[in-house]
N, C-alpha and C positions, 0 to 999 in steps of 0.2 A: 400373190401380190397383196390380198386385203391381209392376210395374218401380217404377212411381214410389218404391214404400214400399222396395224394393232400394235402386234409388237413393240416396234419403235414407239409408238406414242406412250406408251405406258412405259417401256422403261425409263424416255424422257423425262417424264412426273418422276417416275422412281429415281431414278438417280440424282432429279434437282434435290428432292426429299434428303438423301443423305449426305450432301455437302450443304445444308443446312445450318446458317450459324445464329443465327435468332429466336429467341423466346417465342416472338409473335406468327410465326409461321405456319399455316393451316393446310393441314390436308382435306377434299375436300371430296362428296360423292353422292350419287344421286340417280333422281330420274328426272328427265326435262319435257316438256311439249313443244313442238312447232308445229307448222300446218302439215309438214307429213307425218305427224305420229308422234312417239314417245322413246327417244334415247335415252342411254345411259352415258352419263360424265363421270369425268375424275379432273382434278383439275390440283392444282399446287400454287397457294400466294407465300410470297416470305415480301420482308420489307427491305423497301433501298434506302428510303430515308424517312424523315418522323411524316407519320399519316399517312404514304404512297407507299403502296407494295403494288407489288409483277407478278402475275398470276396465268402460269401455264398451264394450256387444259387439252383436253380432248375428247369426242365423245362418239359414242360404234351406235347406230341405228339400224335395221334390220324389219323392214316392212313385205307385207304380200296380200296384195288386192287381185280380186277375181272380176273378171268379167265374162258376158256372154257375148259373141260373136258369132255370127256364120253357123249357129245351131249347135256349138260347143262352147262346154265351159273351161275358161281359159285362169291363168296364175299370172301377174307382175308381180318379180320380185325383185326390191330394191335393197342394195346395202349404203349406208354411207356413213363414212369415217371423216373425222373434222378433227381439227387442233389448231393450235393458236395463242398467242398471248394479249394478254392485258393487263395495262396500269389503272390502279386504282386508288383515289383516293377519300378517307375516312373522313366524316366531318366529325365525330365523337365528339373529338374536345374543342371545337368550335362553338357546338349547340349544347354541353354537358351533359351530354345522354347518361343512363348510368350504367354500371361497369358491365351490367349482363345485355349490353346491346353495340354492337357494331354497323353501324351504317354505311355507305356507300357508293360513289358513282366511279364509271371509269371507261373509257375507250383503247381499244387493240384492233388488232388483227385477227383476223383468219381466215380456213384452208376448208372447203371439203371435197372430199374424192369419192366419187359418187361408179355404183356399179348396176344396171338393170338387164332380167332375166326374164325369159317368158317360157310357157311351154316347150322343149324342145318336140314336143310328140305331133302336133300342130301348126305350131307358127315359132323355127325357131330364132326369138331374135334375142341378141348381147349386145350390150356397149356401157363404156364406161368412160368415167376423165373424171375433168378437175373444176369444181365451182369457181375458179379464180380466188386472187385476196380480196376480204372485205372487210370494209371497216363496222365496226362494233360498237354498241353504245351498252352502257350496262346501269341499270339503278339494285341495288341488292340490301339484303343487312344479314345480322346473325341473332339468334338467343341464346345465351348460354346457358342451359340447362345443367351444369358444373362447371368447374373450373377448367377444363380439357373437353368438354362437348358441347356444340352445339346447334341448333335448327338452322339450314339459310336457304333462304329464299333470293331470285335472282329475276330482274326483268330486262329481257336484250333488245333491241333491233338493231338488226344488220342491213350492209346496205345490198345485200342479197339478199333482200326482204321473205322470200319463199322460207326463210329460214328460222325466222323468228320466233320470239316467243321466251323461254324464260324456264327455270328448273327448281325443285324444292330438294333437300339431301339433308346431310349429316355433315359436320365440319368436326374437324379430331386439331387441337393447338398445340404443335407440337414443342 
């Protein structure tokens, strides 16, 4: 189940990627932080109209905290996969930033499917589901470090607040 939903999320990004029909559309990829740890994203913006673009993402998390118990040392291990969209729009050419900077705010949706493990040898417990939809807030920008690369920096809260927090990456202009 966790490949499959991998799977699908990435080929999602991958296949918006190649019916692509705009200049300004960014690939985009990273590592993020929330309060449980450090995921990896991928995420895909292209534009609908001048300053808003739609930005589908997703991101695989994979954590394992130890504790002591009952006179043994015990493993939780969590996985969780997330995706979603979001609209965004650029103030650029409102405030005239200049051309190696792209600014930011925007609100979406998302999704995470959450999965946790613990010793089987000991205590064995499983379970898994679904975070529910939640709503999104994003402040972000970009550097362009060339014409086609750039740094971008992202800051979210969600209203599944456990969640929050914000990612640094690479953005490719496709």
């Amino acid at each position: 189940m966790k490949i499959k939903l991998a799977l699908f999320s990435v080929a999602l990004c991958i296949g918006t990627v190649s019916h692509a029909q705009y200049n300004d559309s960014h690939l985009n990829a990273g590592l993020g932080v929330n309060s449980l740890g450090v995921p990896l994203y991928l995420s895909y913006d292209f534009p609908i109209v001048e300053d808003i673009n739609l930005s589908i993402w997703t991101s695989f998390q994979a954590t394992t905290d130890r504790y002591f118990y009952n006179g043994y040392d015990h493993k939780l291990k969590q996985t969780i996969f997330g995706f979603g969209v979001l609209s965004q729009y650029y103030i650029d050419r409102v405030v005239n930033l200049p051309e190696q900077f792209d600014v930011y705010g925007g609100l979406g949706l998302g999704f995470y499917v959450w999965q946790t493990n613990t010793d089987p040898l000991f205590d064995s417990y499983r379970d898994s589901g679904g975070g529910g939809v939640g709503i999104i807030g994003t402040v972000g920008g970009r550097y362009y470090i060339s014409s086609k690369v750039a740094l971008n920096l992202e800051i979210a809260a969600t209203s599944r607040n456990r969640l929050s927090g914000g990612h640094f990456g690479v953005s490719f202009k496709l």
